[in-house]
PDB file of N, CA, C and O in Angstrom:
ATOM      1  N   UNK A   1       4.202 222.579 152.149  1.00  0.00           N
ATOM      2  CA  UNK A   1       4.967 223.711 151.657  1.00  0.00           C
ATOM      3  C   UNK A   1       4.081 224.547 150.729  1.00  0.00           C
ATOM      4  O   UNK A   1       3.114 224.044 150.157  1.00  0.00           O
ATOM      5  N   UNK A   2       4.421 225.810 150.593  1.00  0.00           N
ATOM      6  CA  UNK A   2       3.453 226.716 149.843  1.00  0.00           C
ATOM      7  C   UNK A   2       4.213 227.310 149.328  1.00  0.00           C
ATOM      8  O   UNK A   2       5.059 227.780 150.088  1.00  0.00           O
ATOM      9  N   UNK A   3       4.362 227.607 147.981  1.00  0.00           N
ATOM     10  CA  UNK A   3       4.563 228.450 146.823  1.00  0.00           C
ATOM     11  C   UNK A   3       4.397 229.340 146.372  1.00  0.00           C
ATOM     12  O   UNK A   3       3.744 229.147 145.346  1.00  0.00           O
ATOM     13  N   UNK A   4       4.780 231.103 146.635  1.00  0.00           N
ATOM     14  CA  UNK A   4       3.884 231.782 145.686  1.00  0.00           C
ATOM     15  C   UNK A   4       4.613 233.241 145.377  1.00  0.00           C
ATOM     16  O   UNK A   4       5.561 233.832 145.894  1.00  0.00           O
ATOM     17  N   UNK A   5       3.712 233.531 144.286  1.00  0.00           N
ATOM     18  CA  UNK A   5       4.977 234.714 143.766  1.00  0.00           C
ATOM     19  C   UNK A   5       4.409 236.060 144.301  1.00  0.00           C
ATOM     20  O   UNK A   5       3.247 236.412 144.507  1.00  0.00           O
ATOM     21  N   UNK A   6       5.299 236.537 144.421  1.00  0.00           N
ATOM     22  CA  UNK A   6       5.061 238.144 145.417  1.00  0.00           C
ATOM     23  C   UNK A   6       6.170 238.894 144.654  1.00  0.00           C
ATOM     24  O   UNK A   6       7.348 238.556 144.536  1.00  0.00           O
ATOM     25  N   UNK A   7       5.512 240.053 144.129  1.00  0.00           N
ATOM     26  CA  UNK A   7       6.664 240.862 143.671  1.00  0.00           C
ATOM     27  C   UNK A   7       7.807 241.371 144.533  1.00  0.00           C
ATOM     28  O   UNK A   7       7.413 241.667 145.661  1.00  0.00           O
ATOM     29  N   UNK A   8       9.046 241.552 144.346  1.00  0.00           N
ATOM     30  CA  UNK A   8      10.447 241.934 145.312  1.00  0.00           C
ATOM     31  C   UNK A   8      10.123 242.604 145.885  1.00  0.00           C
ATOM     32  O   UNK A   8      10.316 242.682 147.099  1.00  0.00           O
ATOM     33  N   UNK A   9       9.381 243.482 145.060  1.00  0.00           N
ATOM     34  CA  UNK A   9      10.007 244.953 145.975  1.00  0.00           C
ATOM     35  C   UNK A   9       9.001 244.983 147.048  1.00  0.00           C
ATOM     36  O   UNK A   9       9.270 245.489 148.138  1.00  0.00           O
ATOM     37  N   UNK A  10       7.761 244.422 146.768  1.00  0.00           N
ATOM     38  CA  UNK A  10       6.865 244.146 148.266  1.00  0.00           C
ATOM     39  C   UNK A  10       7.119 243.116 148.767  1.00  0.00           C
ATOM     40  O   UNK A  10       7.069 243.285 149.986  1.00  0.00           O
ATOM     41  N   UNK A  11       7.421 241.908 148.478  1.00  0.00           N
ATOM     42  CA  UNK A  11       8.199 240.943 149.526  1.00  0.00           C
ATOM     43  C   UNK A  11       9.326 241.348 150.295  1.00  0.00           C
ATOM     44  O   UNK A  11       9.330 241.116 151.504  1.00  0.00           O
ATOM     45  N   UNK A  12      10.279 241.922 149.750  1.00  0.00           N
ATOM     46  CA  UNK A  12      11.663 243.292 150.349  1.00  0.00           C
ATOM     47  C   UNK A  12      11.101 243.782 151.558  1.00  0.00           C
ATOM     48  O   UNK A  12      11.633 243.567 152.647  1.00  0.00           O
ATOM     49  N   UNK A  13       9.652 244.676 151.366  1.00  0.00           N
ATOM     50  CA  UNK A  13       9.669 245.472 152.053  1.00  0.00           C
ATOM     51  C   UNK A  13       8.916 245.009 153.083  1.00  0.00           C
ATOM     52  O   UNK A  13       9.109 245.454 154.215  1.00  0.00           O
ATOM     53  N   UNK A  14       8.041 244.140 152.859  1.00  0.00           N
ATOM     54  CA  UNK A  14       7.515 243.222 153.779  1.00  0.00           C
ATOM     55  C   UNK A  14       8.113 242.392 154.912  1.00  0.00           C
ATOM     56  O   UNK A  14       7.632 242.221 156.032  1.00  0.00           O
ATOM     57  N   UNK A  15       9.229 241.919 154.422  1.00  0.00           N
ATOM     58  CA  UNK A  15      10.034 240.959 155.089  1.00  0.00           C
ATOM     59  C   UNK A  15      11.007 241.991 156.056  1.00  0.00           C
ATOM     60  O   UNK A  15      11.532 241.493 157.052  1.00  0.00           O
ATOM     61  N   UNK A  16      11.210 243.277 155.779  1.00  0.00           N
ATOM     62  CA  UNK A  16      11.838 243.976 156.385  1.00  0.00           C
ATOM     63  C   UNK A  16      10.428 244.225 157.801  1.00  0.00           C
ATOM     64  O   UNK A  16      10.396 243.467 158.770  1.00  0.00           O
ATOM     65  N   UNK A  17       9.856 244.875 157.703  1.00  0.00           N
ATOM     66  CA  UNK A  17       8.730 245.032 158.394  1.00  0.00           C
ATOM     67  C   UNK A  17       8.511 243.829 159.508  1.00  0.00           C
ATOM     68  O   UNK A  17       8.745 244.039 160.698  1.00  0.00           O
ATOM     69  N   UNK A  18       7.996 242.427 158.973  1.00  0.00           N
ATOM     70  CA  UNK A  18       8.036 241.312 159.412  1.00  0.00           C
ATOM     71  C   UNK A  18       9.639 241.431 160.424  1.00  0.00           C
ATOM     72  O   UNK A  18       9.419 241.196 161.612  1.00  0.00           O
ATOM     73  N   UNK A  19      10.704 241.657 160.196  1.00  0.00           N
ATOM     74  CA  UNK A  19      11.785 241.192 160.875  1.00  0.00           C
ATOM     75  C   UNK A  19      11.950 242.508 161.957  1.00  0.00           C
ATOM     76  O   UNK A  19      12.723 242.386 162.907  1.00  0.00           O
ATOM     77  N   UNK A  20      11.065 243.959 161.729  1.00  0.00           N
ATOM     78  CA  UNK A  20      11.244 244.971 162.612  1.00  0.00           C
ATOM     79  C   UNK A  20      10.201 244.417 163.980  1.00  0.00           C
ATOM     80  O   UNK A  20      10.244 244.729 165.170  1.00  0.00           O
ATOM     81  N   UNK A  21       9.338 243.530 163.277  1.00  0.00           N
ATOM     82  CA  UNK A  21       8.327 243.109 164.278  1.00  0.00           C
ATOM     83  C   UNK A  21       8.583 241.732 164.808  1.00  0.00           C
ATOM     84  O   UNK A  21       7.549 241.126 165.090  1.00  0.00           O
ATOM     85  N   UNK A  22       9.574 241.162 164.989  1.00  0.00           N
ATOM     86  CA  UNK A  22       9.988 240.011 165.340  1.00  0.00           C
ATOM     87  C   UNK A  22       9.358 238.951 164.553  1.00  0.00           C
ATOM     88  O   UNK A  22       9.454 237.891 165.173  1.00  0.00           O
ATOM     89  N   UNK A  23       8.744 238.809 163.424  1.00  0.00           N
ATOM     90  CA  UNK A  23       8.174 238.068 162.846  1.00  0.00           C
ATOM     91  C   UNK A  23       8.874 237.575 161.620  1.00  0.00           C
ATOM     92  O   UNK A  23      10.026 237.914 161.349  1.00  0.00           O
ATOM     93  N   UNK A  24       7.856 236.432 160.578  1.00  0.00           N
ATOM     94  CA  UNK A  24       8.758 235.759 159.472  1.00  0.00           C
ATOM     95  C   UNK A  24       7.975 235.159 158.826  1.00  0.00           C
ATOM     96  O   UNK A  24       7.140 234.366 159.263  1.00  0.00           O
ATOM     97  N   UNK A  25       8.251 235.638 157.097  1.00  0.00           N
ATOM     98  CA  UNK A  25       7.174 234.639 156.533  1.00  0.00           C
ATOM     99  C   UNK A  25       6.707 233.816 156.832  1.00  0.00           C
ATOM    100  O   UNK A  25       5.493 233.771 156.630  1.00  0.00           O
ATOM    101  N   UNK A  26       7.241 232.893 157.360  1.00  0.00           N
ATOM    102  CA  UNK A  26       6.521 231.615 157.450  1.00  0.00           C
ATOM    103  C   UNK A  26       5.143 232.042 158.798  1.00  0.00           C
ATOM    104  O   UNK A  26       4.039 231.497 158.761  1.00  0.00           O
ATOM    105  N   UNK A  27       5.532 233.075 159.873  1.00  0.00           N
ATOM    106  CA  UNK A  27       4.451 233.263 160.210  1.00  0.00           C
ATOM    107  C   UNK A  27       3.077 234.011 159.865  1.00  0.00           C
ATOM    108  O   UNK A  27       1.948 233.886 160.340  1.00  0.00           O
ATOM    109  N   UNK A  28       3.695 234.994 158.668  1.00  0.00           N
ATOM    110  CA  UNK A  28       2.827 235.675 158.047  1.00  0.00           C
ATOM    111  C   UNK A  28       1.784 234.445 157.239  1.00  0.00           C
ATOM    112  O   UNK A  28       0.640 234.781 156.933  1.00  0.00           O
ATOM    113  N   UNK A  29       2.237 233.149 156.959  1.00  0.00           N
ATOM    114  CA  UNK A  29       1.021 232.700 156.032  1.00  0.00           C
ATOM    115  C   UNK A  29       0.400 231.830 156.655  1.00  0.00           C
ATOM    116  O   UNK A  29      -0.735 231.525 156.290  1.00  0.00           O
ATOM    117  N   UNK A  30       1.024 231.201 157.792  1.00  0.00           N
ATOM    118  CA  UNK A  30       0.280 230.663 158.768  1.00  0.00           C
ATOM    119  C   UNK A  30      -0.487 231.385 159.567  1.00  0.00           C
ATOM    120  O   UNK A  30      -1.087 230.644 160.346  1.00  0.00           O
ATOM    121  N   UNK A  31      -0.798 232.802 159.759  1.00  0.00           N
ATOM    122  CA  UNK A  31      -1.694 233.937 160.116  1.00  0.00           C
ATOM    123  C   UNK A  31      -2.579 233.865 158.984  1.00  0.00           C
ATOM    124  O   UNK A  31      -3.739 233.623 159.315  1.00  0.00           O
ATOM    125  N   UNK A  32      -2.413 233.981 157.925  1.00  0.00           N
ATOM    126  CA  UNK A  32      -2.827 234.296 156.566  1.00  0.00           C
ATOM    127  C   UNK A  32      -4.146 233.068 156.221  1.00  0.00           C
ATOM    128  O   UNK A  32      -5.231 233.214 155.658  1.00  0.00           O
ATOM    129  N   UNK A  33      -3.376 231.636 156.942  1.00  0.00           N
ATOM    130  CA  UNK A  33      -4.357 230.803 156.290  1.00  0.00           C
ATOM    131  C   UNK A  33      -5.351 230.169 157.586  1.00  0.00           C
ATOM    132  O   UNK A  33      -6.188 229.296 157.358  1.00  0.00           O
ATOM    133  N   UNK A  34      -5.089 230.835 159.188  1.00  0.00           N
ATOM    134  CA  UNK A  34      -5.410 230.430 160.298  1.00  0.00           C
ATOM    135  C   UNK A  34      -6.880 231.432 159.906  1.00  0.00           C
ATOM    136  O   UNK A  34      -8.030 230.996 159.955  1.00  0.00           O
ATOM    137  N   UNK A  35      -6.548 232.632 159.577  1.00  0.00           N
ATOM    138  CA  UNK A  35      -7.463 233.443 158.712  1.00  0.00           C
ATOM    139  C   UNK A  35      -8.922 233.124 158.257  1.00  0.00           C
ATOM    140  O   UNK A  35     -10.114 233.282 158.518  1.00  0.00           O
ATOM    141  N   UNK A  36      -7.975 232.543 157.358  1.00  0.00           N
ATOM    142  CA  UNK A  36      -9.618 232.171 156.000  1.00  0.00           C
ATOM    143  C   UNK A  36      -9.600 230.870 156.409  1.00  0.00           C
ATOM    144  O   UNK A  36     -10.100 230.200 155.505  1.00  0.00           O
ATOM    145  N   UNK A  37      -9.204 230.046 157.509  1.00  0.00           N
ATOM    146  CA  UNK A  37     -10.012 228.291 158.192  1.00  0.00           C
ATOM    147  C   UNK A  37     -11.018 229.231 159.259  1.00  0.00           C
ATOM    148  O   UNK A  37     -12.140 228.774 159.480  1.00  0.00           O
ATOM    149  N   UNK A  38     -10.644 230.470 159.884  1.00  0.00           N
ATOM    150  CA  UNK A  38     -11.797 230.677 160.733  1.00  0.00           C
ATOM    151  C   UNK A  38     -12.782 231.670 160.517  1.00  0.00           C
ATOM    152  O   UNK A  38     -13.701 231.875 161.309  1.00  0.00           O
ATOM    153  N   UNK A  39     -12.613 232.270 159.495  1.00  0.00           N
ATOM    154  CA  UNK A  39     -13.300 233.640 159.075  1.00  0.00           C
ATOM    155  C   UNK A  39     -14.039 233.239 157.922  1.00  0.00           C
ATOM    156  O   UNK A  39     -15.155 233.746 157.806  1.00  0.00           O
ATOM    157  N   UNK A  40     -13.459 232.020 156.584  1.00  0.00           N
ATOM    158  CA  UNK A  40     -13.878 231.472 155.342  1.00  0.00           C
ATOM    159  C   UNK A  40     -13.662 232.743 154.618  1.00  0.00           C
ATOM    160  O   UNK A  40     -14.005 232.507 153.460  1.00  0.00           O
ATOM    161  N   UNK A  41     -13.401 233.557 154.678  1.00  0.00           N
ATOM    162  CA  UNK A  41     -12.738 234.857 153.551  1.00  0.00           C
ATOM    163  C   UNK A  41     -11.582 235.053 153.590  1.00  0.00           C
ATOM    164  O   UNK A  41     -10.769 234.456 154.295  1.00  0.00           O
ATOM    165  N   UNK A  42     -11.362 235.984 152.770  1.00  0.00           N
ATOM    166  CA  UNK A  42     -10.032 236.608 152.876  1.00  0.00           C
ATOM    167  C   UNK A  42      -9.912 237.659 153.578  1.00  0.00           C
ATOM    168  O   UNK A  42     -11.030 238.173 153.559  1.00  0.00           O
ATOM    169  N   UNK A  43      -9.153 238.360 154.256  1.00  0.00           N
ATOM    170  CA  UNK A  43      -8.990 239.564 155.108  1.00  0.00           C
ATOM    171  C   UNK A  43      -9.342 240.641 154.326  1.00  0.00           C
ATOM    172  O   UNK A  43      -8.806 240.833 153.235  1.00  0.00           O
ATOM    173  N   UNK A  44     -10.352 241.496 154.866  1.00  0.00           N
ATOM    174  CA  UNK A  44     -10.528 242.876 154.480  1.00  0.00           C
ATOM    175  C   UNK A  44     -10.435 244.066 154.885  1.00  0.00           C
ATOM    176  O   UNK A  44     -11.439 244.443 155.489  1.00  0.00           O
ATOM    177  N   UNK A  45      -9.340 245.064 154.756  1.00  0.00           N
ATOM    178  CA  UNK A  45      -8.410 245.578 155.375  1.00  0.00           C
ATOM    179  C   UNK A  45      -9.728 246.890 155.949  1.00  0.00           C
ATOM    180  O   UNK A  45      -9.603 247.603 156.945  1.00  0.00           O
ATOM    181  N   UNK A  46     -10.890 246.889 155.003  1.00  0.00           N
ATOM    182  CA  UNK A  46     -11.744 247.902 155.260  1.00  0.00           C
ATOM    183  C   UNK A  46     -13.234 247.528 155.966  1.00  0.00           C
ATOM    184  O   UNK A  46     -14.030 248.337 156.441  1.00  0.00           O
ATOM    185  N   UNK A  47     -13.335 246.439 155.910  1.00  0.00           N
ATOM    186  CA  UNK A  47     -14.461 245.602 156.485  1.00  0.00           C
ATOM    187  C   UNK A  47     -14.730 245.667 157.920  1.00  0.00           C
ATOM    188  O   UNK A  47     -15.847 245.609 158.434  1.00  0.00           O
ATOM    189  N   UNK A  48     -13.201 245.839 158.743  1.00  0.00           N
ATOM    190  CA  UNK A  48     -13.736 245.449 160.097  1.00  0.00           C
ATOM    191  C   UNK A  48     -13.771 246.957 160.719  1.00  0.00           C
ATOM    192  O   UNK A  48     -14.304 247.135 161.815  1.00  0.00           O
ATOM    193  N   UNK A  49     -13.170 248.072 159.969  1.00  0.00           N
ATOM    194  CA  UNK A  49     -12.539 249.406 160.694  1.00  0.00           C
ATOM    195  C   UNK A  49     -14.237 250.061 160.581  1.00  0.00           C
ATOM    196  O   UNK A  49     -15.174 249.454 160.063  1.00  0.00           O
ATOM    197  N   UNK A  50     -14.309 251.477 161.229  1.00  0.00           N
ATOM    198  CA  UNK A  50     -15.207 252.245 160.643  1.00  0.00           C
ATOM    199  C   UNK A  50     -15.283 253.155 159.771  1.00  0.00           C
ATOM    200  O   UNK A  50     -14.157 253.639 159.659  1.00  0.00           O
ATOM    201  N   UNK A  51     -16.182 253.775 158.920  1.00  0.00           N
ATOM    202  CA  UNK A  51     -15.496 254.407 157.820  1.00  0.00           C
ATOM    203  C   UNK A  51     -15.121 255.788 158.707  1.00  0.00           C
ATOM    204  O   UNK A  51     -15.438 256.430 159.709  1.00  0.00           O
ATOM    205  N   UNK A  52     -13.991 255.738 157.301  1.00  0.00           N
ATOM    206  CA  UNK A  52     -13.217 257.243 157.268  1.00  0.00           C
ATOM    207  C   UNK A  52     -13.985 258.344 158.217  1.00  0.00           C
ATOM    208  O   UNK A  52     -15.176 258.123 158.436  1.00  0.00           O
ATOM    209  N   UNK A  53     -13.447 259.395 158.736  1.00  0.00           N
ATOM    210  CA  UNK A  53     -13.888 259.704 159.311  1.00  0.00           C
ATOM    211  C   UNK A  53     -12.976 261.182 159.044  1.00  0.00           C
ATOM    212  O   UNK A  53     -12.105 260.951 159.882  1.00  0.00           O
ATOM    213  N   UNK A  54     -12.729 262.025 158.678  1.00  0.00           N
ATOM    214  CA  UNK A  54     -11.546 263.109 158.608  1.00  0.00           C
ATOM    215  C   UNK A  54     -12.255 264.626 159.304  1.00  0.00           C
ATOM    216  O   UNK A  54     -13.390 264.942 158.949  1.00  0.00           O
ATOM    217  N   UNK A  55     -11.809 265.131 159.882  1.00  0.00           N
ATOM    218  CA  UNK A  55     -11.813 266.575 160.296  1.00  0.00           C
ATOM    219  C   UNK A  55     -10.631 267.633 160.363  1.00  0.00           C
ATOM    220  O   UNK A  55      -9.459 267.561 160.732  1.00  0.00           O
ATOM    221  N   UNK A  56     -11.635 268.905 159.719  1.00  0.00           N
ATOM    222  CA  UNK A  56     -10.567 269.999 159.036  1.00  0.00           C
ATOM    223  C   UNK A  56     -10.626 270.451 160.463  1.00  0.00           C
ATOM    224  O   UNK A  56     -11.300 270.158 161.451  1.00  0.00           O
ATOM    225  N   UNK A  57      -9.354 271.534 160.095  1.00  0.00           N
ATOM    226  CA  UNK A  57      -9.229 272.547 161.028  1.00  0.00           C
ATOM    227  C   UNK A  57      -9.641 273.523 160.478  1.00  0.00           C
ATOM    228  O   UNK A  57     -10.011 273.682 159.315  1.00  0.00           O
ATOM    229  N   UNK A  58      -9.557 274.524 161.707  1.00  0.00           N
ATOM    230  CA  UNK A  58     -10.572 275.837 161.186  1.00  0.00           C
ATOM    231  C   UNK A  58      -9.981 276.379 160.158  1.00  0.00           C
ATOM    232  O   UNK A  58     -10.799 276.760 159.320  1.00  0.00           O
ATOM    233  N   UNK A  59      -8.664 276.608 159.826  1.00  0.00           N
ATOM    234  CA  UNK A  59      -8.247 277.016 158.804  1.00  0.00           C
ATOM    235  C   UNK A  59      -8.689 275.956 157.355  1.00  0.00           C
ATOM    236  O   UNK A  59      -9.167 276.459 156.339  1.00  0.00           O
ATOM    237  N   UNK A  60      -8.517 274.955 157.447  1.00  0.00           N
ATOM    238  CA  UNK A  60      -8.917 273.942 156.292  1.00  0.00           C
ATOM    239  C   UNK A  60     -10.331 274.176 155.696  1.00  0.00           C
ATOM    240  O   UNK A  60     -10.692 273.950 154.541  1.00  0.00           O
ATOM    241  N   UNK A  61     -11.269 274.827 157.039  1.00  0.00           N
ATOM    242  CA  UNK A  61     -12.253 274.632 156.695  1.00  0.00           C
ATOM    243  C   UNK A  61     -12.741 276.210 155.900  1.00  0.00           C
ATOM    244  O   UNK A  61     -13.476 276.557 154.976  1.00  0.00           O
ATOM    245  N   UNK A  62     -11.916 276.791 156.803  1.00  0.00           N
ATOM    246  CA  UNK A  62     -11.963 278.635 156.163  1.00  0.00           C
ATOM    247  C   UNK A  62     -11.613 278.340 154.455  1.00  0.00           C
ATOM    248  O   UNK A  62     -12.410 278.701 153.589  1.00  0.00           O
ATOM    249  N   UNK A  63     -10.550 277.764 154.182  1.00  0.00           N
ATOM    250  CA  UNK A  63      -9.699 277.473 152.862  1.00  0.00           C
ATOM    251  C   UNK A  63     -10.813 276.627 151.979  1.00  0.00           C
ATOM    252  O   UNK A  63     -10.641 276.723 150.764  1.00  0.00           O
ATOM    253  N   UNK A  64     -11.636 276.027 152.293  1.00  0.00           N
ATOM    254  CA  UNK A  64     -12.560 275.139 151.658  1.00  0.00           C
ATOM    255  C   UNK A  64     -13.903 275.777 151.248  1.00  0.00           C
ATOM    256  O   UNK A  64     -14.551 275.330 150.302  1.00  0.00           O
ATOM    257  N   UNK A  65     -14.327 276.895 152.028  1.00  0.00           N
ATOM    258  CA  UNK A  65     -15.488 277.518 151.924  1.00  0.00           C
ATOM    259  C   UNK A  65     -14.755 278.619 150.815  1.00  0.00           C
ATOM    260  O   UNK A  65     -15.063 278.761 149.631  1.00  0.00           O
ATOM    261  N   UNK A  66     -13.771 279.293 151.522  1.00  0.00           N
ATOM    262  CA  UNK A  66     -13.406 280.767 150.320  1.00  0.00           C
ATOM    263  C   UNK A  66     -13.343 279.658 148.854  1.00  0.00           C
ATOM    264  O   UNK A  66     -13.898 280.291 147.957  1.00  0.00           O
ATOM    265  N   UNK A  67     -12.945 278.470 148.384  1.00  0.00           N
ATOM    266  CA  UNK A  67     -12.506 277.941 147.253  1.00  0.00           C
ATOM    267  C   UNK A  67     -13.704 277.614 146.719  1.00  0.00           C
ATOM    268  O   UNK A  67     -13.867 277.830 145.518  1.00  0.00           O
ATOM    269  N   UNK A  68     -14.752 277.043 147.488  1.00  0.00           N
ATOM    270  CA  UNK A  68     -16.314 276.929 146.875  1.00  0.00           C
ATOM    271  C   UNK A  68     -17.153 277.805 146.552  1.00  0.00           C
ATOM    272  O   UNK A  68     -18.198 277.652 145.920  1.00  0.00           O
ATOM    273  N   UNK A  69     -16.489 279.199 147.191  1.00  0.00           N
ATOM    274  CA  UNK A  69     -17.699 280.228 146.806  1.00  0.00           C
ATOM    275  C   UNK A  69     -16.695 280.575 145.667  1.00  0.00           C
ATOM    276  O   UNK A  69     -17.251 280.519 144.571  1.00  0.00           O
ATOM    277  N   UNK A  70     -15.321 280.932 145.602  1.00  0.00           N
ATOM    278  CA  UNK A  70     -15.403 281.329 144.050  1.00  0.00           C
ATOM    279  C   UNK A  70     -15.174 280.268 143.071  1.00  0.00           C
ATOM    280  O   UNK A  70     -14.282 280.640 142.309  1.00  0.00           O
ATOM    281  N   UNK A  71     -15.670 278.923 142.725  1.00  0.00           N
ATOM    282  CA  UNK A  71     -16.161 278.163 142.269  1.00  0.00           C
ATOM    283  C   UNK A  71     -17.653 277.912 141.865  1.00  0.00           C
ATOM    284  O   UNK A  71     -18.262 277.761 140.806  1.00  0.00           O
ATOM    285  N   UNK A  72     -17.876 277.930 142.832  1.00  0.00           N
ATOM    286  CA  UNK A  72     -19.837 278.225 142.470  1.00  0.00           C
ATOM    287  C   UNK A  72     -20.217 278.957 142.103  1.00  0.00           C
ATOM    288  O   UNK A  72     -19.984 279.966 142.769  1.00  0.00           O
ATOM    289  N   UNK A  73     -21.228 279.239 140.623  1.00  0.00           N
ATOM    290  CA  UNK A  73     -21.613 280.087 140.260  1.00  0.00           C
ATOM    291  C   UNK A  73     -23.792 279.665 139.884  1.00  0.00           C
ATOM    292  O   UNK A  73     -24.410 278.617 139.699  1.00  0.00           O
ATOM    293  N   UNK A  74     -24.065 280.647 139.924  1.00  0.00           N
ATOM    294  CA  UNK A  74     -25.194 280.640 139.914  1.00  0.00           C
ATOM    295  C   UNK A  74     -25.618 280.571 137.898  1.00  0.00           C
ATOM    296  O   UNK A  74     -24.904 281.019 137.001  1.00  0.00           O
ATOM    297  N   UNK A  75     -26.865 279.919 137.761  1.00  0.00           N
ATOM    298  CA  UNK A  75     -27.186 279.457 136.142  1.00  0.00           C
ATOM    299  C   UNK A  75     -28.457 280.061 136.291  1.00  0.00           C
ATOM    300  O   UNK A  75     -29.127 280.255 137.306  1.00  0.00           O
ATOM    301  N   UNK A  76     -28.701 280.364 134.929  1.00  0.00           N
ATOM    302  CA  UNK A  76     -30.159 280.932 134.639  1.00  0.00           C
ATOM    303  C   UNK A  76     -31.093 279.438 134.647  1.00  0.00           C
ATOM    304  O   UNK A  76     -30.780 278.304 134.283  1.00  0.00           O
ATOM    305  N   UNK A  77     -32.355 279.985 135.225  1.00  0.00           N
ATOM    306  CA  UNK A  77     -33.613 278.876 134.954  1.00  0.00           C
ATOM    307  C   UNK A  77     -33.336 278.141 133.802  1.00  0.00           C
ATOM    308  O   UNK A  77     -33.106 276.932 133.839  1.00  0.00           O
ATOM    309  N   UNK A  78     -33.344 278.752 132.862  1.00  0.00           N
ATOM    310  CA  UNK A  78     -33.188 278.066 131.093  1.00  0.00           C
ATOM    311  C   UNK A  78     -32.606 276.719 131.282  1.00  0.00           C
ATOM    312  O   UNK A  78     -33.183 275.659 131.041  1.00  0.00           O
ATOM    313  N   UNK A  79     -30.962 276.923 131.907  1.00  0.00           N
ATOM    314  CA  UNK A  79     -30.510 275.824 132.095  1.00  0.00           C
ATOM    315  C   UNK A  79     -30.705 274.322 132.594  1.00  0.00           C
ATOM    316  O   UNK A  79     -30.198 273.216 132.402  1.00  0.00           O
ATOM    317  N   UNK A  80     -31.739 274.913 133.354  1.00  0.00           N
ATOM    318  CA  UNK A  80     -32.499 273.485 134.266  1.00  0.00           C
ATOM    319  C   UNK A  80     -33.506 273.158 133.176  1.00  0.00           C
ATOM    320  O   UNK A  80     -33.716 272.011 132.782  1.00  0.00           O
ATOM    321  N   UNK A  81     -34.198 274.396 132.654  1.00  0.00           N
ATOM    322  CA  UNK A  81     -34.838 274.105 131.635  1.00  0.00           C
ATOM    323  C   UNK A  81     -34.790 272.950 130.433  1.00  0.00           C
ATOM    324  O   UNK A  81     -35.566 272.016 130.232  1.00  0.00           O
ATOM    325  N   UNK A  82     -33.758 273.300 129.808  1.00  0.00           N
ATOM    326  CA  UNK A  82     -32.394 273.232 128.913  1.00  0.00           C
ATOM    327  C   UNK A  82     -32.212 271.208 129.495  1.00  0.00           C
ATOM    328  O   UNK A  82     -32.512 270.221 128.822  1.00  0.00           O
ATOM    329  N   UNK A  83     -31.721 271.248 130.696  1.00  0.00           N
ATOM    330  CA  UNK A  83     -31.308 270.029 130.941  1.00  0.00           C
ATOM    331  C   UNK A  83     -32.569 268.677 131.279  1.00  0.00           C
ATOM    332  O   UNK A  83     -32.503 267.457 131.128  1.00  0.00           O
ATOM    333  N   UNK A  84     -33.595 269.527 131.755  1.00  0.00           N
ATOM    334  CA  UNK A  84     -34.526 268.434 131.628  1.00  0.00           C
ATOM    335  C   UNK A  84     -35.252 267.998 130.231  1.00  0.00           C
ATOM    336  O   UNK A  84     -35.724 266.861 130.217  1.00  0.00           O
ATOM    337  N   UNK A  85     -35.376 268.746 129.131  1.00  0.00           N
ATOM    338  CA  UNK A  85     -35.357 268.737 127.983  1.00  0.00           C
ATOM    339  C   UNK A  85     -34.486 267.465 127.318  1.00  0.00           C
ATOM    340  O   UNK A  85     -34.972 266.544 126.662  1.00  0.00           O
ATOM    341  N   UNK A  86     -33.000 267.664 127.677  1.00  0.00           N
ATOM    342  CA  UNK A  86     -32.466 266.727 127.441  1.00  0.00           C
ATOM    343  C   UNK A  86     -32.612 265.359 127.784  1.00  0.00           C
ATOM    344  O   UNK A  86     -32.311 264.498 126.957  1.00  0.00           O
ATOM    345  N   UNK A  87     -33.167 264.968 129.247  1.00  0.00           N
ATOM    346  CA  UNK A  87     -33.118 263.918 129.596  1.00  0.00           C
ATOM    347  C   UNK A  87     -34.335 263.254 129.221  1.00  0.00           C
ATOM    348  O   UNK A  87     -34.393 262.038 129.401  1.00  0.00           O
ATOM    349  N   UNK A  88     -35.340 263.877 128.715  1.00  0.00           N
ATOM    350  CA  UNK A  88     -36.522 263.705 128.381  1.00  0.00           C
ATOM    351  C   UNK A  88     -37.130 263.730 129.262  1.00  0.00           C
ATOM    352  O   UNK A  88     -37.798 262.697 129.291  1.00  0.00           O
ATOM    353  N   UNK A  89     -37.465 264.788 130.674  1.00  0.00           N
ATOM    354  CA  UNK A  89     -38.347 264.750 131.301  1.00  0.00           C
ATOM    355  C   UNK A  89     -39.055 265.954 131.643  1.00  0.00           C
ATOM    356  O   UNK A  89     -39.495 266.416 132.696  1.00  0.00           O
ATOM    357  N   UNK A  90     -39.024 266.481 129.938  1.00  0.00           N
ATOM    358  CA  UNK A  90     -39.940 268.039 129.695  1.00  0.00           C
ATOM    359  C   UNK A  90     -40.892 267.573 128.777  1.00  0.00           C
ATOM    360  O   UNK A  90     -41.746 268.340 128.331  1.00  0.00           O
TER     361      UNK A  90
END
């Protein structure tokens, strides 16, 4: 038998989920521990996928360029000046 505390409102919502999918705790931890006897980790929800990957639409991308150009502004030399000074590599 296994023991363990899971907050309600994600056990709630879990167990709802689990029962939309014909499933039941008890199979969720026997998945859970069939798991880490054949893998020796714990599941990593980002480990096995590829990364992110997102694409704008042309409008997103129109909306992203007009917001960077009046955001970006151009600095006098001084400033670079100014900042390597600071870091000590003037």
């Amino acid at each position: 038998m296994v023991t363990a505390r899971v907050p309600q409102e994600i056990r709630d919502q879990v167990n709802a989920k689990l029962k939309a999918i014909g499933s039941s705790p008890t199979e969720l931890v026997n998945a859970a521990y069939d798991y880490v006897l054949q893998a020796g980790r714990l599941p990593d929800v980002n480990n096995d996928e590829a990364p992110l990957c997102i694409t704008l639409t042309e409008a997103q991308e129109n909306e992203l360029r007009f917001r960077l150009k009046h955001v970006t502004r151009t600095v006098p030399p001084s400033f670079w000046e100014t900042a390597a000074r600071t870091r000590g590599e003037a």
